[in-house]
C-alpha positions as CSV (number, residue, x, y, z in Angstrom):
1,X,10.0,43.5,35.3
2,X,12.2,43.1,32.5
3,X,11.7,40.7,29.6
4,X,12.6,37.2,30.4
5,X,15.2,35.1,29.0
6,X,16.0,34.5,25.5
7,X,15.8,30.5,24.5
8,X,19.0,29.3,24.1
9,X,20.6,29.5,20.1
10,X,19.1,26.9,18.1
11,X,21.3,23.6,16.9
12,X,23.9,23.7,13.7
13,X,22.2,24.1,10.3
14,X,21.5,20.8,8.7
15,X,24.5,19.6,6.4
16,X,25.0,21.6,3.2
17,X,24.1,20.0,-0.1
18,X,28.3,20.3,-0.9
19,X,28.5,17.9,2.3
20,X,25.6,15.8,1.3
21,X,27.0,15.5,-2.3
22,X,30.5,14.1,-1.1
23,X,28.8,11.6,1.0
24,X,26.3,10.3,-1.8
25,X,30.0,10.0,-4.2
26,X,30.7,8.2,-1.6
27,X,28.2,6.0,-1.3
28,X,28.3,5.7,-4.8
29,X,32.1,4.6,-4.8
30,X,31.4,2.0,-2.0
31,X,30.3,-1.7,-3.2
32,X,26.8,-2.6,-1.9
33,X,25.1,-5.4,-1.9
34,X,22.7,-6.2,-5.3
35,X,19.1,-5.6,-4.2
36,X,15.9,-6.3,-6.3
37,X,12.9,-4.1,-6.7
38,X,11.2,-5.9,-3.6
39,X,14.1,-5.4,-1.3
40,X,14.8,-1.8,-2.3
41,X,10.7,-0.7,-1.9
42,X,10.8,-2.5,1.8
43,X,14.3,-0.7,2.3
44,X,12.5,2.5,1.6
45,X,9.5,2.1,3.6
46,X,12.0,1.3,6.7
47,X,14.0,4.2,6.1
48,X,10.3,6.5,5.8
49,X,9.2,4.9,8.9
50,X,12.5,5.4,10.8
51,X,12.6,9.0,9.8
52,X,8.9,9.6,11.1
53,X,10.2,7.5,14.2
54,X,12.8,10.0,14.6
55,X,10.6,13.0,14.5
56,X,8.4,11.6,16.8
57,X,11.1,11.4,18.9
58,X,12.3,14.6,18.3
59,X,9.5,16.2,18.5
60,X,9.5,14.8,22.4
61,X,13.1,15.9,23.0
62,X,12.1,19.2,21.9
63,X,8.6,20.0,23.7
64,X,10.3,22.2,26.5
65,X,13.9,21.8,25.7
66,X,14.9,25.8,25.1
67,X,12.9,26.9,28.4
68,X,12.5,26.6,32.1
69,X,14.6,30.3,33.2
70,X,11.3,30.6,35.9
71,X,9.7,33.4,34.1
72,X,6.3,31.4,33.6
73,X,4.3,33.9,32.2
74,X,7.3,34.7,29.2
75,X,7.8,31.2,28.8
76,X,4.0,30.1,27.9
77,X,4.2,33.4,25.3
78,X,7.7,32.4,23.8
79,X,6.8,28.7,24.2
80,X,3.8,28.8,21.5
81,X,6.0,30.5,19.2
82,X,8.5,28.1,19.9
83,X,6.4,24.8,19.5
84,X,5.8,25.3,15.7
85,X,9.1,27.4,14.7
86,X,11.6,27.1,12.2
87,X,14.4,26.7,14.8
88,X,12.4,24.0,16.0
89,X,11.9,22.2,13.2
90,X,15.9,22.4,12.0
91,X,16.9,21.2,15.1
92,X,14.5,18.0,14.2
93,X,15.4,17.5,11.2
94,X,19.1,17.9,12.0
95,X,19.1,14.3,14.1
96,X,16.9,12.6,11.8
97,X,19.6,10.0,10.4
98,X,23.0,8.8,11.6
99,X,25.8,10.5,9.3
100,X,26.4,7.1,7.7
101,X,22.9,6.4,6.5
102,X,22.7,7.0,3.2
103,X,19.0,6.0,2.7
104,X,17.8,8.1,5.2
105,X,20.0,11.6,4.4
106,X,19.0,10.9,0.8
107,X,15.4,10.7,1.5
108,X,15.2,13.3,4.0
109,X,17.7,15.7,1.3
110,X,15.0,14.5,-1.6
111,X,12.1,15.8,0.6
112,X,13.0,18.2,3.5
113,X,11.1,20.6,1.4
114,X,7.8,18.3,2.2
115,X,8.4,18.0,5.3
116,X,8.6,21.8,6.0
117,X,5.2,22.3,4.1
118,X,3.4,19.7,6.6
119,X,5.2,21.4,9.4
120,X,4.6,24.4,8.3
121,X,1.0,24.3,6.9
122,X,-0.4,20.7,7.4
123,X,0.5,19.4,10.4
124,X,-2.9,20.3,12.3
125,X,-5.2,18.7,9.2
126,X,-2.7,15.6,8.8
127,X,-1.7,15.0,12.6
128,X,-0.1,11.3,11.2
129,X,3.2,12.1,9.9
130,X,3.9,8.6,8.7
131,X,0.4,8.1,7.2
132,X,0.7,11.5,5.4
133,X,4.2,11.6,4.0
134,X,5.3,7.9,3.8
135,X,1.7,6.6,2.7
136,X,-0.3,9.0,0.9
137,X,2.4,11.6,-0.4
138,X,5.9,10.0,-1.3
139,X,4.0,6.3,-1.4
140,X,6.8,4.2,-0.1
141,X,4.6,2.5,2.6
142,X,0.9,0.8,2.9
143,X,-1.6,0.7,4.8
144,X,-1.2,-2.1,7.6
145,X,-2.8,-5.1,6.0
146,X,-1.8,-4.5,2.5
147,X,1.5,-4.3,0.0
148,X,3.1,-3.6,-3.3
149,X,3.4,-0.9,-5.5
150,X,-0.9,-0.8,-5.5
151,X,-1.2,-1.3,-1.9
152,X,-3.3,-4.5,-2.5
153,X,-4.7,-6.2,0.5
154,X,-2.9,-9.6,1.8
155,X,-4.4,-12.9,1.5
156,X,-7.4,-13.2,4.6
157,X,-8.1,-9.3,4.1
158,X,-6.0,-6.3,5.7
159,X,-8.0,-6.3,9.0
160,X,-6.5,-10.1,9.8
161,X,-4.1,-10.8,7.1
162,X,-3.4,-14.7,6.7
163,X,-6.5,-15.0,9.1
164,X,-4.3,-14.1,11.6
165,X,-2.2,-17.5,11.7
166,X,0.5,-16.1,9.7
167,X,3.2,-13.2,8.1
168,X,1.9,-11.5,4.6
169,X,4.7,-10.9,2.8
170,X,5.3,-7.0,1.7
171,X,2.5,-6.1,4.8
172,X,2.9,-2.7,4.9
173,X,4.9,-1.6,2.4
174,X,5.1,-1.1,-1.5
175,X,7.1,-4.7,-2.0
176,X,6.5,-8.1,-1.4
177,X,3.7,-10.8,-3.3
178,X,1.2,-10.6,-0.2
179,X,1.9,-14.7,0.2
180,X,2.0,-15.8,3.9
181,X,4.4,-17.5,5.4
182,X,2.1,-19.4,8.2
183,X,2.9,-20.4,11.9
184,X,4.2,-23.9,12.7
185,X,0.7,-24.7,13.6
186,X,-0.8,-23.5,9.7
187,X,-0.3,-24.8,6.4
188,X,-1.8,-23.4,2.7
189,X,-2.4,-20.6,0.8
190,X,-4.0,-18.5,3.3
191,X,-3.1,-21.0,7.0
192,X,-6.4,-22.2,7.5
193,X,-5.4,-25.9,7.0
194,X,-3.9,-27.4,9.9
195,X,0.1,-28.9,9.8
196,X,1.2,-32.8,10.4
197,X,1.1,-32.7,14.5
198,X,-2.0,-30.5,14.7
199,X,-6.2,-30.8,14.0
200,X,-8.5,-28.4,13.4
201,X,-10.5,-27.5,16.9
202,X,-12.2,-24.5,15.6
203,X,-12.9,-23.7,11.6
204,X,-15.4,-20.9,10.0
205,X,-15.3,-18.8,6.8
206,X,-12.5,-16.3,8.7
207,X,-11.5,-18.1,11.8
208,X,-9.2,-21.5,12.1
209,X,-7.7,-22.8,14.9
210,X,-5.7,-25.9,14.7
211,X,-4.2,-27.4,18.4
212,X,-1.5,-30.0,18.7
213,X,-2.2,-33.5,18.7
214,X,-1.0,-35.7,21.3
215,X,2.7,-36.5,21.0
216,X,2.4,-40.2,19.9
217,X,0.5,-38.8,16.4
218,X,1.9,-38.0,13.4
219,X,-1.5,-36.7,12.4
220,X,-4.8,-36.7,14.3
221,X,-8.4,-35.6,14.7
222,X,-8.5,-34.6,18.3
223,X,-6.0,-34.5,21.6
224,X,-5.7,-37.8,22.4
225,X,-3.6,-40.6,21.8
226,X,-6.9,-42.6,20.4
227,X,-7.3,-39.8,18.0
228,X,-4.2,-40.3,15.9
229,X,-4.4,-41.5,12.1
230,X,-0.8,-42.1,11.8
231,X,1.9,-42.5,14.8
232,X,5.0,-40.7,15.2
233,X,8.3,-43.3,14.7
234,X,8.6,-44.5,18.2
235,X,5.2,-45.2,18.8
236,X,2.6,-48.2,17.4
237,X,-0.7,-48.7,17.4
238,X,-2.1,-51.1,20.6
239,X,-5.2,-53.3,19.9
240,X,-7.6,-50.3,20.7
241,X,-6.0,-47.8,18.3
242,X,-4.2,-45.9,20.4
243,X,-0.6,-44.8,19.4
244,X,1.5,-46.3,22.3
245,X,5.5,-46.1,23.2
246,X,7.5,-49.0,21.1
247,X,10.0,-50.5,23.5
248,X,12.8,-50.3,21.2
249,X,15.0,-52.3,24.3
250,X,13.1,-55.2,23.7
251,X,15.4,-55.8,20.7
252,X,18.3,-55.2,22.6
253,X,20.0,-52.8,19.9
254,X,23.1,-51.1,22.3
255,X,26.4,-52.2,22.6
256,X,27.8,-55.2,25.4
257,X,29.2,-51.7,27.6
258,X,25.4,-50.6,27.1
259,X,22.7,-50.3,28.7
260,X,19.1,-49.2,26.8
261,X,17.2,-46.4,28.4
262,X,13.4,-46.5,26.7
263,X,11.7,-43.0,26.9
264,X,8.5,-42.4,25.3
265,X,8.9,-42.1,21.2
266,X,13.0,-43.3,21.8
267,X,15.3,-44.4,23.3
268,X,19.2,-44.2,24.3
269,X,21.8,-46.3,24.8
270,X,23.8,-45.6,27.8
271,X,27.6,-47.0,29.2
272,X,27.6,-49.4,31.9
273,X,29.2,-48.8,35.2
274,X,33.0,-48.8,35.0
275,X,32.6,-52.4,37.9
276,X,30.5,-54.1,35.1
277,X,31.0,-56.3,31.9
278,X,27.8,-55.5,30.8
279,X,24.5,-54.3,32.6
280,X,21.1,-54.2,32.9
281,X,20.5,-50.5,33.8
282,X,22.7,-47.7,35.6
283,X,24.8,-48.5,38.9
284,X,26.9,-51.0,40.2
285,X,24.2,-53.2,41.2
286,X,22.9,-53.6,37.5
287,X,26.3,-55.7,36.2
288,X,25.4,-59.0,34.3
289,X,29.3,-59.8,35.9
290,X,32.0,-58.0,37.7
291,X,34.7,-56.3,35.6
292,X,38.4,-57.7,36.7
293,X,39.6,-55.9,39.8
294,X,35.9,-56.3,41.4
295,X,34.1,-59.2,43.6
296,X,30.3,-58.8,43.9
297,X,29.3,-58.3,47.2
298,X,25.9,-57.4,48.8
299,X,24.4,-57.5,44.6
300,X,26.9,-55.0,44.1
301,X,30.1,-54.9,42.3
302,X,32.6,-53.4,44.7
């Protein structure tokens, strides 16, 4: 048997560093937007996770790609060589960024030579690609849980940042202040205290859960309308406490081609039917009188 088929020719070499050059002048010629230290170490963690994103992916485009001519036995042989090869790896590296990214061709340019040592000699003692280059070796990214240029850990600890009831600013990457910017529901430094609307149905030293209050309160201590401090506008308090709908209609506030609709909290004023000169509710049958052109028949203006 002769030897089996020869994997097809590998992709185009990756840009020159003439090509590369013309598009960083032009970058550089281009008016961007003003960024701040923050914003730029967040823009460069994205651009270090996209790139890993991208070998990942390439790495899964490529796992077989150059094979499958039926010869098993070459193939498996050819097939190891193939997995951790050169050829390989250009033709990954070649489709990391879009032609217009300028933050990813720069970083990949800056450290290609990196990324061929891991490939190379470290991929098999540092399987995590992002955790090794973006983390640990060019340090534009965190650890989950933490931020800025230190890697500190957010307010509420890395394992539940916020206590898990909000956004830590900078997670993740070398930026950001590690504030949190809590969920409607959470309020304070690190959302354990509950919003106006909500009350606290569960609170430890790393737990806090804070559930809505009926809608009749403005604030509360539990889920029923009895349970409100304050009521919402719309809503007073009855003789037992409880936050109860306010018939605004009672004071009669729409126009004479009005009629008041009262809905729990509000209300609406709402036109008359064109039979009537003013109504009580919605229809025919509701005029107060018949407009000219009608006679009321059967309670109805017709």
């Amino acid at each position: 048997m002769g030897p089996g088929p020869s994997p097809r020719p590998g992709p185009a070499p990756r840009p020159s560093r003439v090509a590369f050059a013309v598009l960083l002048c032009a970058a550089l010629l281009l008016p961007s937007p003003v960024r701040g230290a923050g914003e730029r170490r967040r823009l460069a963690c994205s651009t270090c996770r996209g790139i890993v994103d991208r070998f990942n992916q390439g790495l899964a485009d490529t796992a077989k790609k150059n094979f499958g001519g039926g010869n098993t036995a070459w193939e498996e042989k050819t097939l190891s060589k193939y997995e951790s090869s050169e050829i390989r790896l250009v033709e990954i590296i070649e489709n990391l960024c879009d032609s217009s990214n300028f933050e990813c061709n720069n970083m990949v340019e800056e450290h290609e030579e990196l990324i061929e040592k891991w490939w190379f000699k470290l991929k098999k003692k540092y399987p995590d690609l992002f955790k090794w280059f973006c983390i640990e070796t060019i340090e534009v990214c965190c650890p989950a849980g933490t931020y800025g240029p230190d890697c500190l850990a957010c307010r509420g600890g890395s394992e539940r940042p916020c206590h898990g009831n909000g956004h830590c600013d900078g997670d993740g990457t070398r930026g950001g202040d590690g504030s949190c910017s809590c969920k409607k529901e959470y309020t304070g430094q690190f959302c354990l205290d509950c919003s106006n609307g909500y009350f606290s149905s569960l609170r430890n030293e790393t737990h806090s859960v804070c559930t809505a209050c009926h809608a009749a309160c403005k604030t509360c201590t539990g889920s029923s309308n009895k349970d409100c401090q304050d009521c919402k506008e719309g809503w007073i308090k009855n003789e037992g406490g409880a936050c109860v709908d306010l018939d605004e209609c009672a004071a009669s506030p729409c126009k004479d081609h009005q009629y008041c609709l009262n809905t729990d909290g509000s209300f609406s004023c709402k036109a008359c039917d064109a039979s009537c000169v003013g109504c009580t509710g919605e229809g025919s049958e509701k005029c107060k009188t018949c407009a000219a052109g009608y006679v009321k028949e059967d309670e109805k203006c017709t």
